[in-house]
N, C-alpha and C positions, 0 to 999 in steps of 0.2 A: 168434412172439414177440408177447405181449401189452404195449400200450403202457398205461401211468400214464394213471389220470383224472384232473380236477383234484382231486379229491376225497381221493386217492391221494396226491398229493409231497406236502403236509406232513409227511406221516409219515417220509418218506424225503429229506427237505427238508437237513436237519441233515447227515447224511451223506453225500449230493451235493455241497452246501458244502464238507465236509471231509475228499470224496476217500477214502471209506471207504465198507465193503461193496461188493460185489461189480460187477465191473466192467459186468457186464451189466446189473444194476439202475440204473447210471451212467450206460452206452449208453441204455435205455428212458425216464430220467426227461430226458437230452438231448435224443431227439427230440420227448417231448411239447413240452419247454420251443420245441423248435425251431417250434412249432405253435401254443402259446399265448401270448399276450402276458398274460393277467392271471397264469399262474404264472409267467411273466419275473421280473413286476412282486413277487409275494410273497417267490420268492429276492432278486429286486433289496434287497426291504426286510429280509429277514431277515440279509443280508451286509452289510447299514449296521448293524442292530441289535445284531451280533454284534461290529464293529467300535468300537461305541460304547461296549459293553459291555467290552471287552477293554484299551480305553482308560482307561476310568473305575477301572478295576483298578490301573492303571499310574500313576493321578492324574492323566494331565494333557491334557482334555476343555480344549477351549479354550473360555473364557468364554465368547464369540458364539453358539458353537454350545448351551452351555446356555441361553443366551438364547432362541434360535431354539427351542427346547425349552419353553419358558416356567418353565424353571427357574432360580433363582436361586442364586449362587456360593457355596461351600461355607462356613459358619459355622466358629469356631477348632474345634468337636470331626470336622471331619471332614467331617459330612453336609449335606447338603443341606435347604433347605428350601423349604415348596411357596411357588408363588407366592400373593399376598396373606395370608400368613400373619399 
């Protein structure tokens, strides 16, 4: 059984996250993760990103954390706008 380079889970990154494709590709991209800390670190941040995303959807991103974003609260049509606008 050949193990994931890092080079390798982003591709397979999405899918690991969400417990799809094949269970073996799930077992291999675990133990690399069990090995690597900078691919910990990339799902780390793609499972915030996704969650952020999934939120913003739903509308309701709490202000701080847009802040902490350096984005600014949403204008009456909805969207956002950059900071120093």
């Amino acid at each position: 059984m050949a193990l994931f380079t890092c080079r390798e889970v982003p591709d397979v990154a999405s899918d690991y996250i969400s417990r799809e494709g094949s269970k073996r590709t799930r077992l291999m991209v675990a133990i690399h993760l069990a090995q690597c800390s900078n691919c910990r670190t990339y799902i780390r941040g793609l499972k915030i990103a996704r969650s952020i995303a999934a939120e913003s959807l739903r509308g309701s991103v709490p202000t701080a954390l847009l802040q902490n974003l350096g984005l600014n609260t949403p204008d009456r049509g909805g969207s956002f706008k950059e900071p120093n606008e």
